[in-house]
ROLOTOR-828645 format. One record per residue (C-alpha): residue in three letters; y, z, x; residue number from 1. Coordinates in steps of 0.02 Angstrom, whole numbers, plus 50000, padded with zeros to 5 digits. Layout:
BEGIN
[site ala, [Y, Z, X], NUM];
...
//
This chain:
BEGIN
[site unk, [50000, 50000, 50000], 1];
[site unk, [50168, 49966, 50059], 2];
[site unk, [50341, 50008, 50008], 3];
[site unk, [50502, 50106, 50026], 4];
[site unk, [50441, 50253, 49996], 5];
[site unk, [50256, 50263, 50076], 6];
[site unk, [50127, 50149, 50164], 7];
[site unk, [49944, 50194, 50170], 8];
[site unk, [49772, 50121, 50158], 9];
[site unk, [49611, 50171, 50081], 10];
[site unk, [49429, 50109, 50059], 11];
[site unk, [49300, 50112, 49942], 12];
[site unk, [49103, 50059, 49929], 13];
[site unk, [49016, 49975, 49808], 14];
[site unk, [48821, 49990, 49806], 15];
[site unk, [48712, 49855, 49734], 16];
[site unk, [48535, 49894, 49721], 17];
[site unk, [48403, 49759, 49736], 18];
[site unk, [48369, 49655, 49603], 19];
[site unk, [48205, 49708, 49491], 20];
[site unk, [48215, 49563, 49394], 21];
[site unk, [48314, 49390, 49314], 22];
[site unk, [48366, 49353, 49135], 23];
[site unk, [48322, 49196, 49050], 24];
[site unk, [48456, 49082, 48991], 25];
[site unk, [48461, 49049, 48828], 26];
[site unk, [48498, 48881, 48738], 27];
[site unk, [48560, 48851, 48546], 28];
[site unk, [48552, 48706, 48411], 29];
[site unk, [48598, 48625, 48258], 30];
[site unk, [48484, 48556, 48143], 31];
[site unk, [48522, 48467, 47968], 32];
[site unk, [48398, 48468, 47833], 33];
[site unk, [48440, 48364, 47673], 34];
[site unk, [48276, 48390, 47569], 35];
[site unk, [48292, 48519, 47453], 36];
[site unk, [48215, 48656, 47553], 37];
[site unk, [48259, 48870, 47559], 38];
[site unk, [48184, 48924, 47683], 39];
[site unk, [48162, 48862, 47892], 40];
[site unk, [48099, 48918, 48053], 41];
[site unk, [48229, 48970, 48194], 42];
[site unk, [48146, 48951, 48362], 43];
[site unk, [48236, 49063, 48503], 44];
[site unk, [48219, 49026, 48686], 45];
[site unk, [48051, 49117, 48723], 46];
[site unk, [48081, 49266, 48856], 47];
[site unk, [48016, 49258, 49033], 48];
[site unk, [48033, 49414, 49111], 49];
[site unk, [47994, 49599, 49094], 50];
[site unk, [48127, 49711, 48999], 51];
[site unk, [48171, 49585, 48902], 52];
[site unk, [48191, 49565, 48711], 53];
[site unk, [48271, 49463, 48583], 54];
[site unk, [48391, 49505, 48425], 55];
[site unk, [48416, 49385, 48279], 56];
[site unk, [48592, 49411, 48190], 57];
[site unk, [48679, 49315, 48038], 58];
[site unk, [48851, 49280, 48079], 59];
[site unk, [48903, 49143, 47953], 60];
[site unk, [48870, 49064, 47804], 61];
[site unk, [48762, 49121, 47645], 62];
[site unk, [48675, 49260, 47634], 63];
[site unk, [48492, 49203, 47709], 64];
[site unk, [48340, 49343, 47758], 65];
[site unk, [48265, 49339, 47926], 66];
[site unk, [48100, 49385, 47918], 67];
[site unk, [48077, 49448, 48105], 68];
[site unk, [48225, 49477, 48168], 69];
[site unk, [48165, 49530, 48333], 70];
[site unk, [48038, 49388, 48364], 71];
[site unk, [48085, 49219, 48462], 72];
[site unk, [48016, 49121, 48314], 73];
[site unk, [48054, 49202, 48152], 74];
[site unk, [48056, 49144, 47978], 75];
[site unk, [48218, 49150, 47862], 76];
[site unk, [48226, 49145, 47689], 77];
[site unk, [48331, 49144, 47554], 78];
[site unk, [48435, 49003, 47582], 79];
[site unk, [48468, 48930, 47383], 80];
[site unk, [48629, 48868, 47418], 81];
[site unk, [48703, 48716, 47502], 82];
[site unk, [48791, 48753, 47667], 83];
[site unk, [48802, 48784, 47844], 84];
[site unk, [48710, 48952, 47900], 85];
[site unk, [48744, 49034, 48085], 86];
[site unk, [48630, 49145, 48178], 87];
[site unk, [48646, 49212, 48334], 88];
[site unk, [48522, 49209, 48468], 89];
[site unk, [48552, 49381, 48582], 90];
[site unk, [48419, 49416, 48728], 91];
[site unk, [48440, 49565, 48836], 92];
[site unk, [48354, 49632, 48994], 93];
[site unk, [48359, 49843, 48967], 94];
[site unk, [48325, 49856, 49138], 95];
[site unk, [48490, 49746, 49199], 96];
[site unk, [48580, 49753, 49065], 97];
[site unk, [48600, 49575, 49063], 98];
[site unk, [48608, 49476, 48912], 99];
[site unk, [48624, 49287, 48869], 100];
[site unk, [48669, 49230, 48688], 101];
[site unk, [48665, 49052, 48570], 102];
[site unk, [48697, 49021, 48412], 103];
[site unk, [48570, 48925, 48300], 104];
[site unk, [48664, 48822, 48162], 105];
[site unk, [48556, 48761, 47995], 106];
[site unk, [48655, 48654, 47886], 107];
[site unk, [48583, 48635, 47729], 108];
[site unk, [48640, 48460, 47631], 109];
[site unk, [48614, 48368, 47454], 110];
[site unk, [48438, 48292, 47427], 111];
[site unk, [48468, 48101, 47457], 112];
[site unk, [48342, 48005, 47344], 113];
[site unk, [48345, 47853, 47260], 114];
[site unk, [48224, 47758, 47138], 115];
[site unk, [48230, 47594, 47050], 116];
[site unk, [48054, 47625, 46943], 117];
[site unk, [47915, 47515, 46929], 118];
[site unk, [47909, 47325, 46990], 119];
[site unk, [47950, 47200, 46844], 120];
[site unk, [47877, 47048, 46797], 121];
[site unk, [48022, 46954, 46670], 122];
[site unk, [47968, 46849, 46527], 123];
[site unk, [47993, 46650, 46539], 124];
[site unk, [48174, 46587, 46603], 125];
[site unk, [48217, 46750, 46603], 126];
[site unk, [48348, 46763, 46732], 127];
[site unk, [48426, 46916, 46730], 128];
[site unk, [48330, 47109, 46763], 129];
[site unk, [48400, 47276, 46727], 130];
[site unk, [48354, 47383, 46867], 131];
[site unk, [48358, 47572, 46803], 132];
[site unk, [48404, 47678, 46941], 133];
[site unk, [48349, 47885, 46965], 134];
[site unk, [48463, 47961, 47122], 135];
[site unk, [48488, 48143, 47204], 136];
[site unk, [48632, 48188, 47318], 137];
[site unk, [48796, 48131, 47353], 138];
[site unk, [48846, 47937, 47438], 139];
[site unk, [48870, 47793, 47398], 140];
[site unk, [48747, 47678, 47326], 141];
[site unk, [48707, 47493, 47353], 142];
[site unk, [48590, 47365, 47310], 143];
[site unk, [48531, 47163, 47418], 144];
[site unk, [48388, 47071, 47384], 145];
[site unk, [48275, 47070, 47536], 146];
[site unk, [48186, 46905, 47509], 147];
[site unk, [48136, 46794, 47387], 148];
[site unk, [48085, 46594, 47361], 149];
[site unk, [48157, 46472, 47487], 150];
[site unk, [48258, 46343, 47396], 151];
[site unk, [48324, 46168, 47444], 152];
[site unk, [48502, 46190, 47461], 153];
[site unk, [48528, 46032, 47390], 154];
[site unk, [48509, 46130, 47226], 155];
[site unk, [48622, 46252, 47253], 156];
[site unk, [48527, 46391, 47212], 157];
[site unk, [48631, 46564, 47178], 158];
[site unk, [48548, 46648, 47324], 159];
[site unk, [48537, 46520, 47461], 160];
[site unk, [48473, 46645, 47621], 161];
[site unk, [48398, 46828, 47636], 162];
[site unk, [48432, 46956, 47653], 163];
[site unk, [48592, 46957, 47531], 164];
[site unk, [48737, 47061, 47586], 165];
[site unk, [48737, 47234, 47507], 166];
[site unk, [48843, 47271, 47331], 167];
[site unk, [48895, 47426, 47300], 168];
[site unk, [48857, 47486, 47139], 169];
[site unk, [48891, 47674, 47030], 170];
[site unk, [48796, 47732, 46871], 171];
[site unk, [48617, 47729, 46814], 172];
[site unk, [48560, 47539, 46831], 173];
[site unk, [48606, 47395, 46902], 174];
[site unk, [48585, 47209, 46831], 175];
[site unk, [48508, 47080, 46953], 176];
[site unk, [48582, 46915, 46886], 177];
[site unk, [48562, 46735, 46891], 178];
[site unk, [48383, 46730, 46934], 179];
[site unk, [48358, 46566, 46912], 180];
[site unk, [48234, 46508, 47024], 181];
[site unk, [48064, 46557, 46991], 182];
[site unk, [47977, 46657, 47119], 183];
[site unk, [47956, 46831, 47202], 184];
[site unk, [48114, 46928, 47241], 185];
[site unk, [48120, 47115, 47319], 186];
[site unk, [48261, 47191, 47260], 187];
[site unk, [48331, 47352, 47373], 188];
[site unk, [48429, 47500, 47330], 189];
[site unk, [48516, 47585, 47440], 190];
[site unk, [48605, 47774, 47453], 191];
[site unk, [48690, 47798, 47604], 192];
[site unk, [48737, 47970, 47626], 193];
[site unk, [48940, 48049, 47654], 194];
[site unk, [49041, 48001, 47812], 195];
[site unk, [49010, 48162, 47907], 196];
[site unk, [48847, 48187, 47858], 197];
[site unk, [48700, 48179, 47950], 198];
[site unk, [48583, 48134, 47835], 199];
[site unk, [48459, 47968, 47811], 200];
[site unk, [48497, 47822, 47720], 201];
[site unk, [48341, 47795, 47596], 202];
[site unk, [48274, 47651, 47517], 203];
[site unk, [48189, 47596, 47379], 204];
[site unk, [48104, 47426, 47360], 205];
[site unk, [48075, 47348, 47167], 206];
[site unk, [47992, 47173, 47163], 207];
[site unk, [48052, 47056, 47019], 208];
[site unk, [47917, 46918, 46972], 209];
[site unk, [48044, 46776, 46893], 210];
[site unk, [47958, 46626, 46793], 211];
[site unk, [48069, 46480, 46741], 212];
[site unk, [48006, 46313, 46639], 213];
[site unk, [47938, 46218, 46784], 214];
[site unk, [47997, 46029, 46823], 215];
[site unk, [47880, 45921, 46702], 216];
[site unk, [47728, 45838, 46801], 217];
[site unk, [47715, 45673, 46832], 218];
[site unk, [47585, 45620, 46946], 219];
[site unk, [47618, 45429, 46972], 220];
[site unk, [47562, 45275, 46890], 221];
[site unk, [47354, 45211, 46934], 222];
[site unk, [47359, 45147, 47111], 223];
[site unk, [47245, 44999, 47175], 224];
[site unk, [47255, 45024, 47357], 225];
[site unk, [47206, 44884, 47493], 226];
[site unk, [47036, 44824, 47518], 227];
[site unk, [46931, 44920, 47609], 228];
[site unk, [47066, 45055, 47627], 229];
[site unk, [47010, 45215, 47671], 230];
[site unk, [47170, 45330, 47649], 231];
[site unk, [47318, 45308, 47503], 232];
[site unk, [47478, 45408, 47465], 233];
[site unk, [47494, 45480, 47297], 234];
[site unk, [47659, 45474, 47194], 235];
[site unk, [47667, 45638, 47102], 236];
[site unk, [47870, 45685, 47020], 237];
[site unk, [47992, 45782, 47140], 238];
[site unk, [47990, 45957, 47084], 239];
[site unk, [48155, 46028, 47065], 240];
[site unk, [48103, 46191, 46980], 241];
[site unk, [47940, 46282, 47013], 242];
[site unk, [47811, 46231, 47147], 243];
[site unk, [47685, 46113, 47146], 244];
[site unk, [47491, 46073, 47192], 245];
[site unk, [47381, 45935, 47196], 246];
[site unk, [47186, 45952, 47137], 247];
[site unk, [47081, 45823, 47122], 248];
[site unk, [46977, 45797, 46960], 249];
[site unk, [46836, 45674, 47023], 250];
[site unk, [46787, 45545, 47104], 251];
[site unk, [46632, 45487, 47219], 252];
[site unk, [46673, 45579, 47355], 253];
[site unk, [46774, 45750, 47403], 254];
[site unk, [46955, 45717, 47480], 255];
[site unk, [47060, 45801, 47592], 256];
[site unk, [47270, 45819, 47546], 257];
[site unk, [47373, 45807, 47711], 258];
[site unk, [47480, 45957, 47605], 259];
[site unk, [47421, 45981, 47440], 260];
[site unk, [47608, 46051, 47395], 261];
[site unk, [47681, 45888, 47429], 262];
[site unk, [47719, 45757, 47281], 263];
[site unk, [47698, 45610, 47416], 264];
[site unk, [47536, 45704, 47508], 265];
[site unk, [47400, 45601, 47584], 266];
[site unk, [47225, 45582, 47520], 267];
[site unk, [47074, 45532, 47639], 268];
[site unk, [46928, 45489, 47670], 269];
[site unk, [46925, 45363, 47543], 270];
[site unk, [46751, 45253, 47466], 271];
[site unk, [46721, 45142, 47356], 272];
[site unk, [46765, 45186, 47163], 273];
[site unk, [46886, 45287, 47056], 274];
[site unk, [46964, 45442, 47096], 275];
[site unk, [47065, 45560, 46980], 276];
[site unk, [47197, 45685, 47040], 277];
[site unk, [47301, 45823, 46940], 278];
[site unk, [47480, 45861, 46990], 279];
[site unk, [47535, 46046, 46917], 280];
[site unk, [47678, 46108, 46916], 281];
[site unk, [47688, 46288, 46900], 282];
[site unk, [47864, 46386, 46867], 283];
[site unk, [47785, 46574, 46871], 284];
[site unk, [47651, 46676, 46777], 285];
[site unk, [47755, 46697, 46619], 286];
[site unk, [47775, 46492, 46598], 287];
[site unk, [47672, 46373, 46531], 288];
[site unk, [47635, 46256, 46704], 289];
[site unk, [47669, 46066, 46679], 290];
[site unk, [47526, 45939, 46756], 291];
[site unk, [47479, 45776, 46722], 292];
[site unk, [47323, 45656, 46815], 293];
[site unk, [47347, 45500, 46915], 294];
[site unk, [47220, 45368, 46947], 295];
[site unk, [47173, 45266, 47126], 296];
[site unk, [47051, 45161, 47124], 297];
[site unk, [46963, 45121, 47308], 298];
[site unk, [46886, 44951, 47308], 299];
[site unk, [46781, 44874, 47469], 300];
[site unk, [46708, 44732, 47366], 301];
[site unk, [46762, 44566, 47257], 302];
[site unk, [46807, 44618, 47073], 303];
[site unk, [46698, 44573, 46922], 304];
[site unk, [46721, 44395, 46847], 305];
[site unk, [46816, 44445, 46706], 306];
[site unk, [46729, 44365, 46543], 307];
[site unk, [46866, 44376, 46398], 308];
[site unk, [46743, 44313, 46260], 309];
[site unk, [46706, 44205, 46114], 310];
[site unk, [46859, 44122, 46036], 311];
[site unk, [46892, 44183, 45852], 312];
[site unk, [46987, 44119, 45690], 313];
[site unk, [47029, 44273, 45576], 314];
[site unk, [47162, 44307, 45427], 315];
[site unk, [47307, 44340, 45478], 316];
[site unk, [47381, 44533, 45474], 317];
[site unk, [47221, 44595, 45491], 318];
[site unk, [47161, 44706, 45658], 319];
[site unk, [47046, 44598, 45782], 320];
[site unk, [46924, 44667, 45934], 321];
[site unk, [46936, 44591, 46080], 322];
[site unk, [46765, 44560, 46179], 323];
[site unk, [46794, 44579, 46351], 324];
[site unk, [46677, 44621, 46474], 325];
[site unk, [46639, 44801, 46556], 326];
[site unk, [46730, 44848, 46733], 327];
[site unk, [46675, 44944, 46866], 328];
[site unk, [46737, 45113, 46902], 329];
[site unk, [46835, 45029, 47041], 330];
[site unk, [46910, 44906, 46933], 331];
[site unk, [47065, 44903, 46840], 332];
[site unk, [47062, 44780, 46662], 333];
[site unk, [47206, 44725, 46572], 334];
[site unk, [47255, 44628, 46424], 335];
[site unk, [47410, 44518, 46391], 336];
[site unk, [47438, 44401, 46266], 337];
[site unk, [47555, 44232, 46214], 338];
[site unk, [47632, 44237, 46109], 339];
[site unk, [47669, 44418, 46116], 340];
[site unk, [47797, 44443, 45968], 341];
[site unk, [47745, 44564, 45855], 342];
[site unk, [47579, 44589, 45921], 343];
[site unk, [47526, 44780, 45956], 344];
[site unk, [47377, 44801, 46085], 345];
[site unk, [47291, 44977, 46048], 346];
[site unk, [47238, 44992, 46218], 347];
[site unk, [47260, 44854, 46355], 348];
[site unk, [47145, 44932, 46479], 349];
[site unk, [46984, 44928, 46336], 350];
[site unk, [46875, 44781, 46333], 351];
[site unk, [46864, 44807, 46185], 352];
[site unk, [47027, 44855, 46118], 353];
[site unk, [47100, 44797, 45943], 354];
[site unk, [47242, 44678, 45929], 355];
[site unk, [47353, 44693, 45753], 356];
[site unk, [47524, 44620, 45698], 357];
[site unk, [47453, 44441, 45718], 358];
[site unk, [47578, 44308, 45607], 359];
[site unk, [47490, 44167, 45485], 360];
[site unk, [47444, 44010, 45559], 361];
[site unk, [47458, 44021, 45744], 362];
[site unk, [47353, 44009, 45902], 363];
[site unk, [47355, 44181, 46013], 364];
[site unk, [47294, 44152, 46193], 365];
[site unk, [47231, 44317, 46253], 366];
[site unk, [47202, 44356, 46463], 367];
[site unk, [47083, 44478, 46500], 368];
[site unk, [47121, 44536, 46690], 369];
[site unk, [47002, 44632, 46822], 370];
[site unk, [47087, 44682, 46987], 371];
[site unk, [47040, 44802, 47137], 372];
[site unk, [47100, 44799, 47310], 373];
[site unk, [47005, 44646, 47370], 374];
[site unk, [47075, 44513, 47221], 375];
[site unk, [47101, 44490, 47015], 376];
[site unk, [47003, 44386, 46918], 377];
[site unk, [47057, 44324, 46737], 378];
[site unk, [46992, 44241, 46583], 379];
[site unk, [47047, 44191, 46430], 380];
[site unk, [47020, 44172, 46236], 381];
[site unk, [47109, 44102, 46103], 382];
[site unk, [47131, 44208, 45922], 383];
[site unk, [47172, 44072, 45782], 384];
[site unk, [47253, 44135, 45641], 385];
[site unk, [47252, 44065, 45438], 386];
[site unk, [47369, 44065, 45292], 387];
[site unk, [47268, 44208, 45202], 388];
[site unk, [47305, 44399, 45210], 389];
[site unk, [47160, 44488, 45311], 390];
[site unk, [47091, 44649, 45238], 391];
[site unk, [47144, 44812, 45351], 392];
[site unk, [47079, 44981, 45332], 393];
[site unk, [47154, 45142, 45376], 394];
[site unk, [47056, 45299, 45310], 395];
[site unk, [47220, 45413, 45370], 396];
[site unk, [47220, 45549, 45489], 397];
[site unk, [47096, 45696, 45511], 398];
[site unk, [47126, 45842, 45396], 399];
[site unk, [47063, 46045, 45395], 400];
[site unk, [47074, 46142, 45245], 401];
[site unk, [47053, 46337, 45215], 402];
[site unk, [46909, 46397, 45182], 403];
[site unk, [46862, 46416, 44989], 404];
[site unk, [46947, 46234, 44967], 405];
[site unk, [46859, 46130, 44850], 406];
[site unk, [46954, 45985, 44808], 407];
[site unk, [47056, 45861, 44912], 408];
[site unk, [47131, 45689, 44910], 409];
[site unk, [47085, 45547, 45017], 410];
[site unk, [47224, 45480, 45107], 411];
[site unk, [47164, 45278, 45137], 412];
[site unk, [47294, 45132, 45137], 413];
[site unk, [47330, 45022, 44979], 414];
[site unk, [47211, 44876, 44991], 415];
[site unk, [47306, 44748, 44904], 416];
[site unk, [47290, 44603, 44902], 417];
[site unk, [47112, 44638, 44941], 418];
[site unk, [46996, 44792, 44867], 419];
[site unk, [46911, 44946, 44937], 420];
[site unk, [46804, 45078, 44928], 421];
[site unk, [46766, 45260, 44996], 422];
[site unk, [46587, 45286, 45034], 423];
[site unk, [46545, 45471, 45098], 424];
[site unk, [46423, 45455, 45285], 425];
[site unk, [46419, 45636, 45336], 426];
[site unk, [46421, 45819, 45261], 427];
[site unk, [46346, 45874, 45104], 428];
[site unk, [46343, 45775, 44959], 429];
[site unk, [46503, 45781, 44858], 430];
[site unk, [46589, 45698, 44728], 431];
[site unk, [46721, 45527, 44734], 432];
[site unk, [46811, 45545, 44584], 433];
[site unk, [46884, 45343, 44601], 434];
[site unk, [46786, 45274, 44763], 435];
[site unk, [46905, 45110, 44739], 436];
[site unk, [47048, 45197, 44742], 437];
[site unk, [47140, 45226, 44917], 438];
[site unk, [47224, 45405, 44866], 439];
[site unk, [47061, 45441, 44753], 440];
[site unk, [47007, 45642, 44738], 441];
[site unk, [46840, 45717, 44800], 442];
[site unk, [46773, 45853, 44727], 443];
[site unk, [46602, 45982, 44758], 444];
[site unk, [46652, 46022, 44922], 445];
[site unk, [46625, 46172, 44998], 446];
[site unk, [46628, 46233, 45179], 447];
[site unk, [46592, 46124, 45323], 448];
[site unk, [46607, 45949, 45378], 449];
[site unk, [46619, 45800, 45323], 450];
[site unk, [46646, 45602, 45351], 451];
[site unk, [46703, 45464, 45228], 452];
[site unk, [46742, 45282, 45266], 453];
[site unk, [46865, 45164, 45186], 454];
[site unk, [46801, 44975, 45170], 455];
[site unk, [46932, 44867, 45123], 456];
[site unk, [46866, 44678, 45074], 457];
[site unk, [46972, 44514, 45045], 458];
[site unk, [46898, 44347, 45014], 459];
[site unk, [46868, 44227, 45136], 460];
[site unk, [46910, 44377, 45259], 461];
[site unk, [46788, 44499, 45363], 462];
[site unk, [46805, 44689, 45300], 463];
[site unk, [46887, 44806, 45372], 464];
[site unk, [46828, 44987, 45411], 465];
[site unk, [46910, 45151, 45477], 466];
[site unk, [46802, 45333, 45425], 467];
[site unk, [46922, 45481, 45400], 468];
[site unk, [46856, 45679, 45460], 469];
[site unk, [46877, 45809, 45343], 470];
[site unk, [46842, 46012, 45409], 471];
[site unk, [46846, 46150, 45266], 472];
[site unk, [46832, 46329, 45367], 473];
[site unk, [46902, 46497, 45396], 474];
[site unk, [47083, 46482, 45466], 475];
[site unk, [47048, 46492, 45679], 476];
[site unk, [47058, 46675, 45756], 477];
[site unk, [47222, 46687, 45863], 478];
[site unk, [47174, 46683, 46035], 479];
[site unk, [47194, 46853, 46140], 480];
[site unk, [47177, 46838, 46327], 481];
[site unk, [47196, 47026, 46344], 482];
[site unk, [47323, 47115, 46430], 483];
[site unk, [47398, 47070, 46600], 484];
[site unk, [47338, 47145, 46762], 485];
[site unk, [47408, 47176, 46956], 486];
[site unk, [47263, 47223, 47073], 487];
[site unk, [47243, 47209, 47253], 488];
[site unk, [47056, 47143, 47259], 489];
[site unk, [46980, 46946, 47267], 490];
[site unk, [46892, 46969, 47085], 491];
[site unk, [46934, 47016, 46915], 492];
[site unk, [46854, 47027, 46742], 493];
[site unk, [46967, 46925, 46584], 494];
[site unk, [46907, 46968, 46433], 495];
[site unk, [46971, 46853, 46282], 496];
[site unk, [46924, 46895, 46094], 497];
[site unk, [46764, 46827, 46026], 498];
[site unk, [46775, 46691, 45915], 499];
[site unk, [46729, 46670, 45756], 500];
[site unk, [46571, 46600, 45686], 501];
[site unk, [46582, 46388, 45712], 502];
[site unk, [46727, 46428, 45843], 503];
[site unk, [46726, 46402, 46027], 504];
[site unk, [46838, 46485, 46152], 505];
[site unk, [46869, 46448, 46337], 506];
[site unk, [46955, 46508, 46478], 507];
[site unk, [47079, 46417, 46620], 508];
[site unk, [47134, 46511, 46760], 509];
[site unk, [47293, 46412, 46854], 510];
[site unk, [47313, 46479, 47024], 511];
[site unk, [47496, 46485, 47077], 512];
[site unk, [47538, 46395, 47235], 513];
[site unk, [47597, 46511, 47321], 514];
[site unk, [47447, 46615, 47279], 515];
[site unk, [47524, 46791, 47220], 516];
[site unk, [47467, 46778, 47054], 517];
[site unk, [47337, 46700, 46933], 518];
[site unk, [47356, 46655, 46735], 519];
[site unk, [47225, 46613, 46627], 520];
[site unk, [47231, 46548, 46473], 521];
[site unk, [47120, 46584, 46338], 522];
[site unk, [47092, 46423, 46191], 523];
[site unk, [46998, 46440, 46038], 524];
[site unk, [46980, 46272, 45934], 525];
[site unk, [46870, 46230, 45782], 526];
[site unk, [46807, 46027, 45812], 527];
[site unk, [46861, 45904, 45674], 528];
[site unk, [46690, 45805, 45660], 529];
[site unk, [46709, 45611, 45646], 530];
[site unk, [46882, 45552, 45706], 531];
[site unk, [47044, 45629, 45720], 532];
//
């Protein structure tokens, strides 16, 4: 010490004894929990000398229990309401008296769920889904679709690229819209939780199954490819909405498609004869699919030398059958005539087809055609025509009656100038009230089928014949295909409703092209016997 008034100097001596031991260090944490729990486990730094032991105090937040205070790992309870809870961590050595401290922070949060319910399938060109939407905890909610079908841009579809860029949304459902393209589409919503807080974003996936009228099928006009050709290109219809697949019906051998989605695909290997190929169109399971058939017809060989027949003279107005000779399955026939005015040809691919509208008095030169791959050959004959009326028969169309039905009228066409008559060929006898009358009633009948033909005669002329089939029966049982069904397996079990006694009922499963899901169709029908 120095000063004015004194100067001096003293010492003292301070003693430390060895040391008898260390202290561990202690370390803290923070952990967030956002699921609706009450209770944790705090988890101290674990002692690792002698003399030492550990002290659990609550310094902040709710009131919480600590179940061992004194324990490195203790239990504490008690926590039922939201918050941020503080503990402190004390360890002491009582031989030292050292002591290290932490503090252990537990911040309880909102539960953060979300839940858009069961996946939907909609009903046909339904293109819009209500999504209803379950949610816990605070944040904002959103909702994209994930994926769905790939589109040509050319058609400017709504949703052009995947994943779609998240809209926010509020309430208890959200409305996917303008789903207008069939297809799959996963739908996700979103809650993201509070800025600040440091809990998980969740996620819920919901898949919409979206069926839309499909494009309608056309598969092409009947091809005749090149001689000897061993490949050809079919022609199916571009599909603008739905997808489509080839199948092929028959033929005399089995082909291959280059890609059986393509309307333009590629058929080989290719042999002699006539093949037959579907193109479906499918626009979802909820949709009716649209397909139609295409012929090509393979040839390696000459055609047939077409015969076109005897040359006839017949009254005029009157139907006439051709007599043209049979084709092979290779082979492709046609008819044409000259003059054509006015004349109808049922069917110009029949050999046999019959002609009608033919005028009085004039000379119809008829060309029956046979082509394939390798050449045509033609012949032709000539259908004269006279000044008298012919006799034509019509017998009408095909009818079904309820059951119990006893009675009906015949439906035939006036004869005049010429005469007719109903004569019954099939079914139980019954009763013609008028057979010479074209509208006459027939009575007697009772269930069951039958067949009547309508003759109608004019002199000078040959008759002319057409039978009419008449079905009196139960109305048909409305076909049930059962309910609809989801599985994850390669086999399933559809079970349609029996039919009904002189019913039939089948089943057609169409498998969608892109193969996540399967309709079948279930058809009951009741035959017309004779001609409908």
């Amino acid at each position: 010490v120095e000063g004015t008034c004194a100067n001096g100097v003293d010492e003292v001596t301070v003693v430390v004894p060895p040391p008898t031991a260390d202290v561990t260090n202690v370390s803290g944490s923070t952990a967030f929990f956002c699921d609706g729990r009450t209770s944790t486990i705090l988890q101290g730094t674990i002692p690792r000398y002698v003399n030492e032991s550990v002290q659990w105090t609550q310094t902040g937040g709710p009131t919480a229990v600590i179940q061992n205070p004194t324990s490195p790992s203790t239990a504490v309870s008690g926590m039922t309401t939201l918050g941020t809870y503080t503990f402190l961590y004390t360890l002491t050595n009582s031989v030292t008296n050292c002591v290290t401290t932490a503090n252990y922070v537990v911040v309880l949060e909102d539960i953060i769920s979300i839940s858009g319910g069961p996946d939907q399938v909609l009903g046909c060109n339904d293109s819009e889904a209500i999504i209803p939407v379950t949610f816990t905890g605070n944040g904002q909610m959103s909702w994209q679709i994930v994926s769905g079908p790939s589109i040509n841009p050319i058609l400017n579809p709504p949703y052009p690229s995947f994943p779609t860029s998240p809209v926010n949304f509020s309430g208890n459902s959200v409305t996917i819209s303008q789903l207008t393209f069939s297809g799959i589409y996963v739908v996700r919503l979103i809650k993201a939780p509070n800025q600040g807080s440091q809990c998980e974003t969740v996620y819920d996936n919901v898949t919409l199954v979206v069926s839309a009228t499909p494009t309608t099928s056309s598969a092409g006009t009947m091809q005749i490819v090149p001689c000897n050709s061993t490949s050809g290109t079919l022609a199916g219809n571009l599909v603008v909405r739905g997808k489509g697949k080839w199948s092929q019906i028959s033929g005399p051998s089995s082909v291959t498609f280059s890609d059986v989605n393509s309307p333009t695909t590629t058929v080989s290997p290719l042999i002699n004869g006539a093949y037959k190929f579907r193109w479906t169109i499918s626009g979802g399971e909820a949709c009716e699919v649209s397909q139609s058939t295409s012929e090509v017809l393979v040839s390696s060989v000459a055609p047939t030398d077409a015969n076109a027949g005897s040359d006839q003279a017949v009254c005029f107005g009157a139907k006439v059958q051709l007599q043209g000779n049979a084709i092979q399955n290779s082979e492709n026939g046609t008819w044409t005539v000259s003059p054509s005015a006015g004349v109808i040809i049922s069917d110009p691919g029949d050999p046999n087809t019959k002609v009608s509208g033919l005028a009085a008095n004039t000379t119809y030169t008829f060309t029956w055609t046979i082509a394939n791959g390798c050449g045509t050959s033609s012949d032709t004959v000539d259908v004269v025509t006279n000044g008298t009326e012919g006799a034509d028969a019509d017998a009408g169309a095909a009818q079904c009656y309820p059951t119990g039905t006893s009675t009906i009228t015949l439906n035939g066409n006036d004869p005049a100038p010429g005469t007719g008559l109903w004569t019954q060929t099939a079914g139980t006898p019954v009763t013609i009230t008028n057979p010479t009358q074209y509208n006459t009633t027939v009575t007697g009948l009772g269930d069951g089928d039958y067949t009547f033909k309508w003759t109608v005669s004019n002199v000078g002329c040959a008759d002319g014949e057409d039978s009419v089939g008449i079905t009196i029966a139960p109305d048909i049982t409305v076909a049930q295909a059962g309910p609809g069904q989801r599985l994850c397996a390669n086999n399933t079990t559809v079970t349609g409703n029996a039919p009904a006694s002189g019913e039939s009922g089948s089943a057609t499963c169409i498998v969608s092209t892109s193969k996540h899901w399967v309709s079948c169709y279930v058809k009951k029908s009741r035959a017309l016997i004779g001609y409908s």
